[in-house]
C-alpha positions in Angstrom: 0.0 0.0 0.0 3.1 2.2 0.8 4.9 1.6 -2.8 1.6 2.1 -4.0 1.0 5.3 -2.7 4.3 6.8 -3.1 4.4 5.6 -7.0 1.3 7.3 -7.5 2.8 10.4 -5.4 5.8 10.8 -7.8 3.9 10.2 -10.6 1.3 13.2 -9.9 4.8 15.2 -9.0 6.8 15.2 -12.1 3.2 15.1 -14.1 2.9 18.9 -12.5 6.7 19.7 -12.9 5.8 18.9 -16.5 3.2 21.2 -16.9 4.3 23.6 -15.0 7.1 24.3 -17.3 5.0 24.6 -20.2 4.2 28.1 -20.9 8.4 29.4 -20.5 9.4 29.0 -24.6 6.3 31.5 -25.3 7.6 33.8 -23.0 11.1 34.6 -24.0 9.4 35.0 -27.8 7.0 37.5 -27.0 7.6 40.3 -29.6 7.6 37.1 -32.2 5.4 37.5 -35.5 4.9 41.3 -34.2 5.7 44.5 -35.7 8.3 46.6 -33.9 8.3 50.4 -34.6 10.8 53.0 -33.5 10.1 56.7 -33.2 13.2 58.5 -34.2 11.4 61.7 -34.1 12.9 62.7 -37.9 10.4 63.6 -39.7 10.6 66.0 -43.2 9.5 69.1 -41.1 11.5 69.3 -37.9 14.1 66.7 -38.4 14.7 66.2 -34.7 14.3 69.5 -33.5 12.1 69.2 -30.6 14.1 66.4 -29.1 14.7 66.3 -25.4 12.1 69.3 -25.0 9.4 68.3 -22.6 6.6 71.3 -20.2 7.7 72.0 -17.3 5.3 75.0 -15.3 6.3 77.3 -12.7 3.7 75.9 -10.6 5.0 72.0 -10.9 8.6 73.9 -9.9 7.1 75.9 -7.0 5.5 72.3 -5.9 8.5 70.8 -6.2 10.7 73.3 -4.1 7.9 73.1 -1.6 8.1 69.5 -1.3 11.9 69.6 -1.1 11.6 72.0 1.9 9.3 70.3 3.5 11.3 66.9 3.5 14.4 68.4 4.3 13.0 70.5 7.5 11.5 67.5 8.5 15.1 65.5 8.6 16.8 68.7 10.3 14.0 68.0 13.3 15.2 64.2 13.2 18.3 65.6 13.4 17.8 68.7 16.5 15.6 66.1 18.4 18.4 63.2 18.8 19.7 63.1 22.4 22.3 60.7 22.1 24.5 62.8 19.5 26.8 65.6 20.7 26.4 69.4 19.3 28.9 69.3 16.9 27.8 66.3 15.1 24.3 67.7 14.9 25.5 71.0 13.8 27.8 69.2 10.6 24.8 66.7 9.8 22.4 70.2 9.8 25.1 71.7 7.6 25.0 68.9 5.3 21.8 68.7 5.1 21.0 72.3 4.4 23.9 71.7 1.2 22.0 68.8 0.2 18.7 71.0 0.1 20.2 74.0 -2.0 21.6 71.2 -4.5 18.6 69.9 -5.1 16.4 73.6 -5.0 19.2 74.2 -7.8 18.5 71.7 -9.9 14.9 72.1 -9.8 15.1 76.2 -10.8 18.2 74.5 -13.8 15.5 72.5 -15.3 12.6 74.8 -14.9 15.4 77.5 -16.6 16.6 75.1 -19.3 16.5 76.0 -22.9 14.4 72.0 -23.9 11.7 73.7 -21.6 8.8 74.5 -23.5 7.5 76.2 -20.6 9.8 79.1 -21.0 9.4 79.8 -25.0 6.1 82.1 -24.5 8.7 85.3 -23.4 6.1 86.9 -23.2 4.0 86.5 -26.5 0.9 85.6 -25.2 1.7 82.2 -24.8 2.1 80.9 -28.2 3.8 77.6 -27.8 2.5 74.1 -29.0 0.6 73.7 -25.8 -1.3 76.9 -26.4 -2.8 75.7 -29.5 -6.2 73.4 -27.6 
């Protein structure tokens, strides 16, 4: 009854190993027997021009600043509220901290002021960029 049972066991084991394994030789040939397309952005008008460009408002920049603020007050508490950790310490980690906060402040206001920003073309026209158009 024991050989029995175990027989049958193994049997039902590799029969689900078996299976199991089935569906792994359509997977690694997904894009098979499909189409690929690649967006080079060169077309006959622009030829690449407006590569890299991308809208970036002065309100998503203000959010962002404000968010950056917030997180880095938040670890400068951390920081004032530890008991364990003498004055100097906390006043190099502050220091750091505060460096790492004007880093990051800068290169929010680089990419808000970057030429690709589409954001900053209007100069004043009345807002006639590509966005403006709907």
């Amino acid at each position: 009854m024991k050989k029995t049972f175990t027989l049958a066991a193994i049997a039902a084991l590799i029969t689900t190993a078996t299976f199991a394994q089935n569906g792994h030789s359509r997977d690694n040939n997904y894009d098979r027997g499909r189409d690929v397309v690649v967006n080079n952005d060169r077309d006959g008008y622009g030829y690449g021009k407006e590569r890299g460009t991308y809208y970036f408002s002065a309100r998503e920049r203000d959010m962002q600043v404000f968010s950056i603020n917030r997180e880095y007050s938040n670890k400068i508490e951390s920081v004032r509220n530890r008991l364990f950790m003498g004055r100097g310490k906390k006043e190099h980690l502050i220091y750091s901290l505060e460096l790492q906060r004007n880093a990051e402040i800068r290169g929010v206001m680089a990419k808000f002021n970057d030429r690709r920003n589409l954001f900053n073309r209007d100069n004043g026209r009345g807002g006639r960029d590509r966005r403006s158009n709907w």
